[in-house]
Structure formats: C-alpha cells, structure tokens
PDB file of N, CA, C and O in Angstrom:
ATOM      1  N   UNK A   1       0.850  -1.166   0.000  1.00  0.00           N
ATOM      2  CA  UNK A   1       0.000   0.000   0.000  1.00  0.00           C
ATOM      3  C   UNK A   1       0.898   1.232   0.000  1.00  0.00           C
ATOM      4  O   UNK A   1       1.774   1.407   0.847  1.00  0.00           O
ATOM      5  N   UNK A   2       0.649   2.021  -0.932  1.00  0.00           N
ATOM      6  CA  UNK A   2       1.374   3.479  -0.891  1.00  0.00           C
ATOM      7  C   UNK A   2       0.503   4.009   0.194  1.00  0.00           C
ATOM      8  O   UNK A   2      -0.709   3.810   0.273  1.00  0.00           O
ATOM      9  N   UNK A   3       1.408   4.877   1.230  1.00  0.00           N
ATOM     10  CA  UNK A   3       0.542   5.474   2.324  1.00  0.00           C
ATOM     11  C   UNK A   3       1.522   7.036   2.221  1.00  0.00           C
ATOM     12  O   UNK A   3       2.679   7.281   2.562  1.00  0.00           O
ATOM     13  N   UNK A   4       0.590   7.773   1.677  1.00  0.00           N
ATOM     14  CA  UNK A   4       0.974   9.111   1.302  1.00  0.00           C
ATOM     15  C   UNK A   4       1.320  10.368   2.714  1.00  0.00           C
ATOM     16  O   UNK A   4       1.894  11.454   2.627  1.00  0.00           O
ATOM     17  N   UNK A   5       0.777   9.760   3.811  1.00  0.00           N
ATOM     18  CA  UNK A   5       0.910  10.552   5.205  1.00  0.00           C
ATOM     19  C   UNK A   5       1.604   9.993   6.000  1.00  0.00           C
ATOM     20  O   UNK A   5       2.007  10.723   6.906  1.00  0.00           O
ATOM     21  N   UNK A   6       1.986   8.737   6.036  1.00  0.00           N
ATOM     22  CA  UNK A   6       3.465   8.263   6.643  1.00  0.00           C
ATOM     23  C   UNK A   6       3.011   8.022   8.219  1.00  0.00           C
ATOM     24  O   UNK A   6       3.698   8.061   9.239  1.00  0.00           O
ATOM     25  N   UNK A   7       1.630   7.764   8.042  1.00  0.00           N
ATOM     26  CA  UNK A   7       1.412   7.348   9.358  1.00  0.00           C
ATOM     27  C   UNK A   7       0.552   6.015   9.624  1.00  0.00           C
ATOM     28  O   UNK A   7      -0.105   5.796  10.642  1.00  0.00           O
ATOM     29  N   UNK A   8       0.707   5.028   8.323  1.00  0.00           N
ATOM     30  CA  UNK A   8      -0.038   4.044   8.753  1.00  0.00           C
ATOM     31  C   UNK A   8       0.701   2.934   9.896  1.00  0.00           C
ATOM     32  O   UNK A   8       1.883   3.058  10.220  1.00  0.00           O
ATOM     33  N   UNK A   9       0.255   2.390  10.167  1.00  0.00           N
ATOM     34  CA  UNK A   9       1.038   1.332  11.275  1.00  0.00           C
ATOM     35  C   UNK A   9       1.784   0.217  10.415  1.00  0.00           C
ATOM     36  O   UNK A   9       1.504  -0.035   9.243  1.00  0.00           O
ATOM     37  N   UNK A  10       2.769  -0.412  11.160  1.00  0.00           N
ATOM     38  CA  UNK A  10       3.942  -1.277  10.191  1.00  0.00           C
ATOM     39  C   UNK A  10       5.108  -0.815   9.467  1.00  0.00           C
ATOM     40  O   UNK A  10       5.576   0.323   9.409  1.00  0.00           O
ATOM     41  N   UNK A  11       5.515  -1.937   8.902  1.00  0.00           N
ATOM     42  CA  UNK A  11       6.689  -1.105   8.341  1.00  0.00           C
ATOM     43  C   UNK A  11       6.313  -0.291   6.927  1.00  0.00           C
ATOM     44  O   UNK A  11       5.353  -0.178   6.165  1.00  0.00           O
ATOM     45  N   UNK A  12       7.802   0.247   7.077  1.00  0.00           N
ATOM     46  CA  UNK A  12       7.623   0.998   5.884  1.00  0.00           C
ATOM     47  C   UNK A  12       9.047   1.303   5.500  1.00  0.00           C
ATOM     48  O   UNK A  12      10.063   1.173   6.183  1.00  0.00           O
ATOM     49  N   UNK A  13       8.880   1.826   4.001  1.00  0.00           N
ATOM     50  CA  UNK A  13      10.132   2.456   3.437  1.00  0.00           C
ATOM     51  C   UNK A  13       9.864   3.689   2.672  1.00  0.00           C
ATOM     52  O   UNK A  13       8.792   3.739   2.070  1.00  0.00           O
ATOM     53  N   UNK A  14      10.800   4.849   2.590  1.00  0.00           N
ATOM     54  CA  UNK A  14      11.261   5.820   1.976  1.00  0.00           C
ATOM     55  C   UNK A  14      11.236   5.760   0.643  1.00  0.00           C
ATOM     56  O   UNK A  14      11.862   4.809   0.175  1.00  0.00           O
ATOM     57  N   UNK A  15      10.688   6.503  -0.151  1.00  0.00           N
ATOM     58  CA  UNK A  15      11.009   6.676  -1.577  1.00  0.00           C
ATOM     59  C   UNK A  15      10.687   8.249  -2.347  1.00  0.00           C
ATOM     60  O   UNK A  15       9.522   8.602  -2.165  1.00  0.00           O
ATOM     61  N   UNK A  16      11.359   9.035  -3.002  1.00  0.00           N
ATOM     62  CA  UNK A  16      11.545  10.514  -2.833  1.00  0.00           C
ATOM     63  C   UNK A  16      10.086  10.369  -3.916  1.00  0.00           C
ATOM     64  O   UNK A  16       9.715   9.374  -4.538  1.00  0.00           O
ATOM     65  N   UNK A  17       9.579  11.484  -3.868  1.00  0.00           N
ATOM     66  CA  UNK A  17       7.825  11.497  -4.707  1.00  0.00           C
ATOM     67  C   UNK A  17       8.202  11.672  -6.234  1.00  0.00           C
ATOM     68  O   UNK A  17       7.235  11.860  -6.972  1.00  0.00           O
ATOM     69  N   UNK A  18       9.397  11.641  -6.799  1.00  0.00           N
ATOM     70  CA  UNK A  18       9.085  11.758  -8.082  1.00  0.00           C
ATOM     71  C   UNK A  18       9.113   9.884  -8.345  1.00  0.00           C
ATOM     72  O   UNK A  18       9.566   8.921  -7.725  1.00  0.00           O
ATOM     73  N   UNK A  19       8.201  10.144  -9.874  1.00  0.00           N
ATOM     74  CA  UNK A  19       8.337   8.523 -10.361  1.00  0.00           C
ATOM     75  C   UNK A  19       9.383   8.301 -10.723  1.00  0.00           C
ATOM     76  O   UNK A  19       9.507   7.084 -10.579  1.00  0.00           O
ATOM     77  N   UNK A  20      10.261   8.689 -11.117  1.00  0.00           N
ATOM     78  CA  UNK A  20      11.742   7.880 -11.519  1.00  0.00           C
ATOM     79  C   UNK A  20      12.494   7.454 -10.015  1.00  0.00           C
ATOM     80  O   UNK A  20      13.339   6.561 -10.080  1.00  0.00           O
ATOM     81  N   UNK A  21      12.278   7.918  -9.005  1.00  0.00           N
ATOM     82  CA  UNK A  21      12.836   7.645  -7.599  1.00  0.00           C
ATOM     83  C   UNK A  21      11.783   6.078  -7.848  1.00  0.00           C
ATOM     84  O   UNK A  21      12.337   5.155  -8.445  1.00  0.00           O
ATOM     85  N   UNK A  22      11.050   5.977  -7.609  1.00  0.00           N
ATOM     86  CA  UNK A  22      10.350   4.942  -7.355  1.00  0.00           C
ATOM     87  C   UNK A  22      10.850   3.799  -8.345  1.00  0.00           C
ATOM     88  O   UNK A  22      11.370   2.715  -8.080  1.00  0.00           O
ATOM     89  N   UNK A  23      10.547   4.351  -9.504  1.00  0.00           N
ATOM     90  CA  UNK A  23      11.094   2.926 -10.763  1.00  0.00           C
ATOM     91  C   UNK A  23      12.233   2.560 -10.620  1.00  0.00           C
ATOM     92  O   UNK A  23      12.428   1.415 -11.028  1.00  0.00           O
ATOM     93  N   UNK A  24      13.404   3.259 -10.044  1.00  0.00           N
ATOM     94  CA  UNK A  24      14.590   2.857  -9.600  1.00  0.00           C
ATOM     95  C   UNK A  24      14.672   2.209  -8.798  1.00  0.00           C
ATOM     96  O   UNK A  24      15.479   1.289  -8.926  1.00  0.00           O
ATOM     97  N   UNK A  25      13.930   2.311  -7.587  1.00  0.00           N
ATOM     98  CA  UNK A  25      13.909   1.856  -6.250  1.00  0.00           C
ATOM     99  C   UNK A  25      13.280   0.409  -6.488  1.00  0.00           C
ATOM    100  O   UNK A  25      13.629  -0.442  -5.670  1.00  0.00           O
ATOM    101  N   UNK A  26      12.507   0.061  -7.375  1.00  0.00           N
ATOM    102  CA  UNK A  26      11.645  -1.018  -7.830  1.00  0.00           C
ATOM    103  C   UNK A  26      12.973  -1.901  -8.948  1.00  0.00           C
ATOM    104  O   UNK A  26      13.339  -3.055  -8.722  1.00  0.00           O
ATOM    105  N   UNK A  27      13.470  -1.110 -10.023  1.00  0.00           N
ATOM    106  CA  UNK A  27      14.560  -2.147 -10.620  1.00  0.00           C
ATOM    107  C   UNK A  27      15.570  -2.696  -9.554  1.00  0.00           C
ATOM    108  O   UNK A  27      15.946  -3.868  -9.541  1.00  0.00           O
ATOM    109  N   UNK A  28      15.893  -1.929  -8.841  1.00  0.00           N
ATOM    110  CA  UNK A  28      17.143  -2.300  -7.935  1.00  0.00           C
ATOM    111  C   UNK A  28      16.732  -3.417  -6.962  1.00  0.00           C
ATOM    112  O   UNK A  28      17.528  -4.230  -6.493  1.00  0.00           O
ATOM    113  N   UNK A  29      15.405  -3.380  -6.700  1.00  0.00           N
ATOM    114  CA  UNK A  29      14.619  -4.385  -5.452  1.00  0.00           C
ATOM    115  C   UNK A  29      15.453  -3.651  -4.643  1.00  0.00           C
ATOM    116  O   UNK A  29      16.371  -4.353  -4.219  1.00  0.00           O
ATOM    117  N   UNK A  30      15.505  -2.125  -4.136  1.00  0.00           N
ATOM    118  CA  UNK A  30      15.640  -2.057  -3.444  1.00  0.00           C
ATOM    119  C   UNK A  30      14.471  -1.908  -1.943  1.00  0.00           C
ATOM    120  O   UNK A  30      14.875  -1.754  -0.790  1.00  0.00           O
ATOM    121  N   UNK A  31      13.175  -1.993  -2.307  1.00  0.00           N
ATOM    122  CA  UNK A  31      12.148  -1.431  -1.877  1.00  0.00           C
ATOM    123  C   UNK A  31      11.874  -3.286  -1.396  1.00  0.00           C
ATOM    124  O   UNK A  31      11.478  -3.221  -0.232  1.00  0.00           O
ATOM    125  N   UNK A  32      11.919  -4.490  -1.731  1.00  0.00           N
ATOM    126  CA  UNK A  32      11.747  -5.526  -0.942  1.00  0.00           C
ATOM    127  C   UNK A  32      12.995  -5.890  -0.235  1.00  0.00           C
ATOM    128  O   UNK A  32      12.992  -6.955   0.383  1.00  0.00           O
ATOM    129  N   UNK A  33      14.195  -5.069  -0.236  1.00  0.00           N
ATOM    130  CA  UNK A  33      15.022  -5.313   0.740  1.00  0.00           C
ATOM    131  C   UNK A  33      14.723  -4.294   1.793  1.00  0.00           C
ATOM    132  O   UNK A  33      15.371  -4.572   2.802  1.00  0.00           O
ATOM    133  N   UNK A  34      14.188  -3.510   1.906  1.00  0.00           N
ATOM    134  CA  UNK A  34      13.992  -2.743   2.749  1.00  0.00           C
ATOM    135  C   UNK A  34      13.015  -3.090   4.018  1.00  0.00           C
ATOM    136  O   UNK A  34      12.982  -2.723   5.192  1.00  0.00           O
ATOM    137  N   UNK A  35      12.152  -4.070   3.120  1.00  0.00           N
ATOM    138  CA  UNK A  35      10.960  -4.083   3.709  1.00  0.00           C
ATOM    139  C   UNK A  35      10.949  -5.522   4.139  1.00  0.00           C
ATOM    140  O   UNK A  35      10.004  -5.962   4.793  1.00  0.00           O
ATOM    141  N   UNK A  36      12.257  -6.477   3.693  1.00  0.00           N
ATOM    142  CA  UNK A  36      12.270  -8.056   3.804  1.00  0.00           C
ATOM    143  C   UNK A  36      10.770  -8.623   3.131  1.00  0.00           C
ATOM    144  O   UNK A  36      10.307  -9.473   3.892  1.00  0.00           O
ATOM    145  N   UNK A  37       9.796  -8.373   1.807  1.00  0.00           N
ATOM    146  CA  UNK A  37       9.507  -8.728   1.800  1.00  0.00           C
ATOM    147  C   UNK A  37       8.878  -8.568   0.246  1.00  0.00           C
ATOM    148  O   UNK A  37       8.622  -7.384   0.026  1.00  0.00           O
ATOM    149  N   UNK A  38       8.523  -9.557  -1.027  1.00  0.00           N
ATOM    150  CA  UNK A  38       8.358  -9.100  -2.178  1.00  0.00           C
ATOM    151  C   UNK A  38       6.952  -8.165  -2.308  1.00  0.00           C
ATOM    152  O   UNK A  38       5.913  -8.227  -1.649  1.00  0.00           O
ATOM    153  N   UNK A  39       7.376  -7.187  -3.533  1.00  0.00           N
ATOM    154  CA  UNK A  39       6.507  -6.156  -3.419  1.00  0.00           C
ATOM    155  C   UNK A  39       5.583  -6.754  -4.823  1.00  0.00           C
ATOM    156  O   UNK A  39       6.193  -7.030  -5.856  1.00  0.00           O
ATOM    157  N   UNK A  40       4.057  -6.917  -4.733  1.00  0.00           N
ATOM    158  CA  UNK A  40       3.235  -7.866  -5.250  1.00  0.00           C
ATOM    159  C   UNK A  40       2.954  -6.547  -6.704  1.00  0.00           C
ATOM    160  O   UNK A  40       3.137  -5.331  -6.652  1.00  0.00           O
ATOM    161  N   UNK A  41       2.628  -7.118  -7.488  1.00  0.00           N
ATOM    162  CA  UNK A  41       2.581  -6.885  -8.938  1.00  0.00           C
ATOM    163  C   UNK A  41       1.661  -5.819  -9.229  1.00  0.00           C
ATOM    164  O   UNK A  41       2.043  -5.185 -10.213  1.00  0.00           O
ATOM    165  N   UNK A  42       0.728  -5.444  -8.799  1.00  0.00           N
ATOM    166  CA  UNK A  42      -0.196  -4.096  -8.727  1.00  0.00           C
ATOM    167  C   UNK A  42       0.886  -3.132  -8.250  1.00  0.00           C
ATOM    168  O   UNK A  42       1.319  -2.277  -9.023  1.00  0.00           O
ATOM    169  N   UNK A  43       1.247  -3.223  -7.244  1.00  0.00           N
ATOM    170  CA  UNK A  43       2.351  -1.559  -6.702  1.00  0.00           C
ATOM    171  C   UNK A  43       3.511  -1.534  -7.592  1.00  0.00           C
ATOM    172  O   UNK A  43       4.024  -0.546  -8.116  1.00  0.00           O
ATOM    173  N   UNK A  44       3.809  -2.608  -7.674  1.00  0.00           N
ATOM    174  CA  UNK A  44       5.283  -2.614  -8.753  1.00  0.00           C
ATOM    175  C   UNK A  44       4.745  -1.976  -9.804  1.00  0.00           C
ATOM    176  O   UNK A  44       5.158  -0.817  -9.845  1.00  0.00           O
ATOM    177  N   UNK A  45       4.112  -2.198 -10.541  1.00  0.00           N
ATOM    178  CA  UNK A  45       3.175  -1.583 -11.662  1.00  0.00           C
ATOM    179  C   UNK A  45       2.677  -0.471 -11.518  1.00  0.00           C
ATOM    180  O   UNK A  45       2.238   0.191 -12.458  1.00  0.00           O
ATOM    181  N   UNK A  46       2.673  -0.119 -10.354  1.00  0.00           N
ATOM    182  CA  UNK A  46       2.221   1.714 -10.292  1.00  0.00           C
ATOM    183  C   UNK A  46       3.332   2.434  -9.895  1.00  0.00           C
ATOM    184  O   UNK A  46       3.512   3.615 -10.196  1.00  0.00           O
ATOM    185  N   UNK A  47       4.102   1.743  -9.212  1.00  0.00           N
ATOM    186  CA  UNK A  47       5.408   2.597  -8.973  1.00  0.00           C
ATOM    187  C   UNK A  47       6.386   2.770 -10.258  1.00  0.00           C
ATOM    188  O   UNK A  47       6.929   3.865 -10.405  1.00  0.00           O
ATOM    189  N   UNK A  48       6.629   1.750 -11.179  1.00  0.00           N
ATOM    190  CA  UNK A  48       7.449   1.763 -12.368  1.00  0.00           C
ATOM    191  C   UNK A  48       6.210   2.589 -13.570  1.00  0.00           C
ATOM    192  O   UNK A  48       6.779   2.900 -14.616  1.00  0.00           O
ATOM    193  N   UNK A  49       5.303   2.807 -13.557  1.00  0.00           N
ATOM    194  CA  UNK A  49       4.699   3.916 -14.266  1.00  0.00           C
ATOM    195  C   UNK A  49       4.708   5.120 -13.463  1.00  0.00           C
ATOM    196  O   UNK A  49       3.836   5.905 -13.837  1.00  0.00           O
ATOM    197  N   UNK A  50       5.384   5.523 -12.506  1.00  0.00           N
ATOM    198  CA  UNK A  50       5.028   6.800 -11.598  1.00  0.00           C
ATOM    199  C   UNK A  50       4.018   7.325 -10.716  1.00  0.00           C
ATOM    200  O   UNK A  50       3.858   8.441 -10.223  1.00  0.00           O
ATOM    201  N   UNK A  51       3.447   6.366 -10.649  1.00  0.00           N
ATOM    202  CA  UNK A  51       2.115   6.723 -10.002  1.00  0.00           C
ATOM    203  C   UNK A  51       2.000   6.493  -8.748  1.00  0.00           C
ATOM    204  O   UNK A  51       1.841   5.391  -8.224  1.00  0.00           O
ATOM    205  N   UNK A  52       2.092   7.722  -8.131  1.00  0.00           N
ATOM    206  CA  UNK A  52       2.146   7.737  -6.422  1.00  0.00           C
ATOM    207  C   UNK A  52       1.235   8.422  -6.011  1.00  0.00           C
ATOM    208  O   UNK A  52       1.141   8.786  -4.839  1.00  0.00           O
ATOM    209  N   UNK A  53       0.472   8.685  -6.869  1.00  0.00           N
ATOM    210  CA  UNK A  53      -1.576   8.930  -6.318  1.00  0.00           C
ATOM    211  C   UNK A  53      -2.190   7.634  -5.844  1.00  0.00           C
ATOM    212  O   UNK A  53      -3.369   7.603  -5.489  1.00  0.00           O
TER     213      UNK A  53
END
C-alpha cells in the first residue's frame, strides 16, 4: 500500500515522490530489501509507471 501521510502502522520504506525515484527503487529491489519482503505486482506496476496517487 502506498501510504501518502506516513502514518499508517507497520513497516515501511522511503522513496523521494518523483516517479523515476520509485522505478529505480523497484529495478534495484531495493524497496523488498527494505521491507524483507516481495513487493506484489499491482504496486510494482504503479510505482514503475510513476504513479504515487
């Protein structure tokens, strides 16, 4: 879940709001090392198109 106010409960990770921060963060897997855990195919898919609405 993208949580845009940074206050939902659990973990979480950092990623700067433009979409190329994100599609990077998604080629590198750096975003399931962060989080120890794979990031499921809907968010990957909105994060590597930019979409952080």
């Amino acid at each position: 879940m993208i949580d845009h106010t940074g206050r939902l409960p659990g973990r979480g990770a950092y990623v700067c709001a433009s979409g190329t921060c994100a599609a990077e963060a998604v080629r590198r897997h750096a975003l399931e090392r962060a989080l120890g855990v794979p990031i499921p195919d809907p968010i990957r898919d909105r994060l590597n198109a930019g979409a952080l609405d």
